[in-house]
C-alpha positions in Angstrom: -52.4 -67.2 -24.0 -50.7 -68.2 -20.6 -53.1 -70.0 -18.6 -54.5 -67.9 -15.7 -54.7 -71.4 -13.2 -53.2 -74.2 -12.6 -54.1 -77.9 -11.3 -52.7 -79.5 -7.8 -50.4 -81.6 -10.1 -48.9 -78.5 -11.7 -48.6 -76.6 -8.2 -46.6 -79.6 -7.2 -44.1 -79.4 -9.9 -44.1 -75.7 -9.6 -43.1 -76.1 -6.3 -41.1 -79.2 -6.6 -42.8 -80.9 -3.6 -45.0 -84.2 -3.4 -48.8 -84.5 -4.7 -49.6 -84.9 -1.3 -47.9 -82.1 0.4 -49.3 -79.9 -2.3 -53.0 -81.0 -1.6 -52.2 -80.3 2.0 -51.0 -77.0 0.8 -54.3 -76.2 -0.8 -56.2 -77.1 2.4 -54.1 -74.3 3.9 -56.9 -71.3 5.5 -55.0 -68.8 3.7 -53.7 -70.4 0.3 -55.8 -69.2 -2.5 -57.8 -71.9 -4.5 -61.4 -71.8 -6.4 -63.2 -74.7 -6.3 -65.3 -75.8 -9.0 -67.2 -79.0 -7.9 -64.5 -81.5 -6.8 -61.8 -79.7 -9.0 -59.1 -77.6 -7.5 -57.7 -74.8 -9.2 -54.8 -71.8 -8.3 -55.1 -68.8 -9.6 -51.6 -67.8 -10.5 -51.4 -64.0 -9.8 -53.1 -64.9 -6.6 -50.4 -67.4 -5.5 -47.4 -65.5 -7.0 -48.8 -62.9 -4.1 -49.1 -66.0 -2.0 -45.3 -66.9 -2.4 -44.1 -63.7 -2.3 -45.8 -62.8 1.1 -44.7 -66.4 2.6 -41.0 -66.4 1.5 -40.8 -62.8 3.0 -41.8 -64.2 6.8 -39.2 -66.9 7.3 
């Protein structure tokens, strides 16, 4: 089963950026995260969409 969310930690390997960049990342207005009491999670279809529309601006 592939896991439909990942933590802050794995967004930051994903990404290959610092834990704290990527917790400033999920801060973001438009970055998708749920929240489920003090635990952040990304969806990842939802930030696959995210990275697809943000590489394609630059």
């Amino acid at each position: 089963m592939n896991k439909e969310t990942m933590s802050v930690h794995e967004l930051a390997d994903q990404l290959g950026i610092s834990l704290p960049k990527a917790y400033a990342l999920v801060k973001e207005k438009d970055f998708p995260v749920v929240r489920i009491g003090t635990r952040i999670l990304i969806p990842v279809d939802a930030f696959k969409e995210w990275l697809t529309i943000h590489s394609q601006q630059e």
